[in-house]
C-alpha positions as CSV (number, residue, x, y, z in Angstrom):
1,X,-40.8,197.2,-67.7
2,X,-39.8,193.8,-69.1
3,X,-37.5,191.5,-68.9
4,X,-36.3,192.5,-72.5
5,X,-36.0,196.1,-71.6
6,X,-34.3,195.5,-68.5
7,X,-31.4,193.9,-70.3
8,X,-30.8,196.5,-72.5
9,X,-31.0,198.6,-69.6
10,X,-28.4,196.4,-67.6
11,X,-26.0,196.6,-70.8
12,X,-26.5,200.7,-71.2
13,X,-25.3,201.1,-67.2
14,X,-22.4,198.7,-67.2
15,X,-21.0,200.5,-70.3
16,X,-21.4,203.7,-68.7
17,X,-19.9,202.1,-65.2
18,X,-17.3,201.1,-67.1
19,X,-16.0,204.0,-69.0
20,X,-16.3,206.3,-65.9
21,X,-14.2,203.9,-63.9
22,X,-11.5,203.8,-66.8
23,X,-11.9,207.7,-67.1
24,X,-11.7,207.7,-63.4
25,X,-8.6,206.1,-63.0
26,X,-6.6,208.0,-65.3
27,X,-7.4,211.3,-64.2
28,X,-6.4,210.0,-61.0
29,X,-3.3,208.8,-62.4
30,X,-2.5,211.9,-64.5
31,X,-3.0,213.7,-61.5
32,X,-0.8,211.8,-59.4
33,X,1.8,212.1,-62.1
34,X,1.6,216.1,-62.4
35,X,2.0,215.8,-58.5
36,X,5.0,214.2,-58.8
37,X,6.8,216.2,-61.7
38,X,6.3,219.3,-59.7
39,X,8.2,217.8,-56.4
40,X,10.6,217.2,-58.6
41,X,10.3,213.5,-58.9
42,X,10.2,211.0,-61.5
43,X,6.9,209.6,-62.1
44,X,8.6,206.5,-63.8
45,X,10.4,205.3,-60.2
46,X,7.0,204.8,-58.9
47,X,6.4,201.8,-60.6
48,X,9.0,200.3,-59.2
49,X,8.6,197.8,-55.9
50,X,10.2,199.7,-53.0
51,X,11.4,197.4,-50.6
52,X,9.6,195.8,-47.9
53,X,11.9,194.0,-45.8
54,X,9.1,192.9,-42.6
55,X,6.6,191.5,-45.0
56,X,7.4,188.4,-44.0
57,X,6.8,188.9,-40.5
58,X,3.8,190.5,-41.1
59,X,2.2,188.0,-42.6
60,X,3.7,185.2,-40.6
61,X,2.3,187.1,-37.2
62,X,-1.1,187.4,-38.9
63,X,-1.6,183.4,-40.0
64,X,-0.5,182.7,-36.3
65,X,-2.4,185.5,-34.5
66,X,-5.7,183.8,-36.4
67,X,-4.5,180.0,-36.2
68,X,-4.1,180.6,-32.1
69,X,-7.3,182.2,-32.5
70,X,-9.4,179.8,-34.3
71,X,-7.3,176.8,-31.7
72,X,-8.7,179.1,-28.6
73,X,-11.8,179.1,-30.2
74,X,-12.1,175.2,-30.7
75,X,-11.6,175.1,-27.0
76,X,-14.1,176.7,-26.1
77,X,-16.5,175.7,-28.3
78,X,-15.7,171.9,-27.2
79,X,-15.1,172.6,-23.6
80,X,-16.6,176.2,-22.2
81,X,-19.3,176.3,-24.3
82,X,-20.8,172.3,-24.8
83,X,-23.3,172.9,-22.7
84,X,-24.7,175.5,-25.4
85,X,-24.2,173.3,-28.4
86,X,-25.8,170.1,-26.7
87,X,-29.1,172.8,-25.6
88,X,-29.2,173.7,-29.0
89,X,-29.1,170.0,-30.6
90,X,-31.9,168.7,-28.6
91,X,-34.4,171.9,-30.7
92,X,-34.1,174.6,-28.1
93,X,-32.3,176.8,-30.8
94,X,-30.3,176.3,-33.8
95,X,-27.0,173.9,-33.9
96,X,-25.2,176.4,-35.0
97,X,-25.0,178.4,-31.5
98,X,-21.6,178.9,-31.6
99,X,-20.2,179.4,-34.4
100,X,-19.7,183.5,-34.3
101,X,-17.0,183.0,-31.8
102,X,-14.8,181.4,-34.1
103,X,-14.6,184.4,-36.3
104,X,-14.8,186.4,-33.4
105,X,-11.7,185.6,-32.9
106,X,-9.8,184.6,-36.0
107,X,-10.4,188.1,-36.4
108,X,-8.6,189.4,-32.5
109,X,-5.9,187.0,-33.1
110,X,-5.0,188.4,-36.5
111,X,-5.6,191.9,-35.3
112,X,-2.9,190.9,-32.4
113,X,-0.3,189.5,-34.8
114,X,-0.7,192.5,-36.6
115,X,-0.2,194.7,-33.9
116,X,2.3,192.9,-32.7
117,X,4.3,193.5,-36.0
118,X,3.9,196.9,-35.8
119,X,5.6,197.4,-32.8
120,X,8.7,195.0,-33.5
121,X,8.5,196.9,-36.6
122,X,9.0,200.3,-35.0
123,X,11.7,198.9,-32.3
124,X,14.0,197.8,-35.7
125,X,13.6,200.6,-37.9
126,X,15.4,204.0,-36.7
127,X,13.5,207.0,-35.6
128,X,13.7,209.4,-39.3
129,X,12.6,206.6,-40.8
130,X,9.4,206.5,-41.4
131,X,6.8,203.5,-41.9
């Protein structure tokens, strides 16, 4: 198969991708409407934006969570783990020895801001509401 053919190939399968996933998404929709008309509600009010009032803090707690994480994670690289980067530098391994552990944990800190919202989240709201 050439290079010619493959094109034509690439082009037949992209239009095909592409009308399944328009198909796709309004069945999904349609069905999600009918849904809705038979509980009784208007499918209309779902576009609206319902109100999120701890976005805010939700986000904030993440940016921290992952700016104390990446900070704790300078440390060590700079203090803790030296010893590892100057090994590597002098061709025992690759420079770059320790450089998973800052997204190690970017990743824990945002996971702890977000948790974190969650439960001030849960002490605020009242109990028959529901998140």
């Amino acid at each position: 198969m050439g290079p010619d053919q493959l094109v034509f190939f690439w082009l037949i399968l992209s239009s095909l991708s592409i009308c399944a996933l328009i198909f796709g998404i309004r069945y999904i929709n349609n069905k999600e409407n009918m849904a809705m008309i038979e509980k009784g509600l208007d499918p209309k009010l779902k576009l609206e934006r319902r109100p999120a009032p701890f976005r805010n803090l939700k986000w904030g707690l993440l940016l921290v969570g992952s700016g104390i994480g990446l900070f704790i994670a300078y440390l060590m690289d700079n203090f803790f783990l030296y010893s590892v980067r100057i090994h590597a530098a002098h061709g025992f391994g690759n420079d770059d020895a320790n450089v998973p552990i800052y997204f190690a944990l970017i990743a824990i800190g945002g996971g702890i801001g977000l948790i974190m919202s969650y439960k001030i989240e849960r002490k605020q709201l009242p109990d028959n509401q529901v998140l």
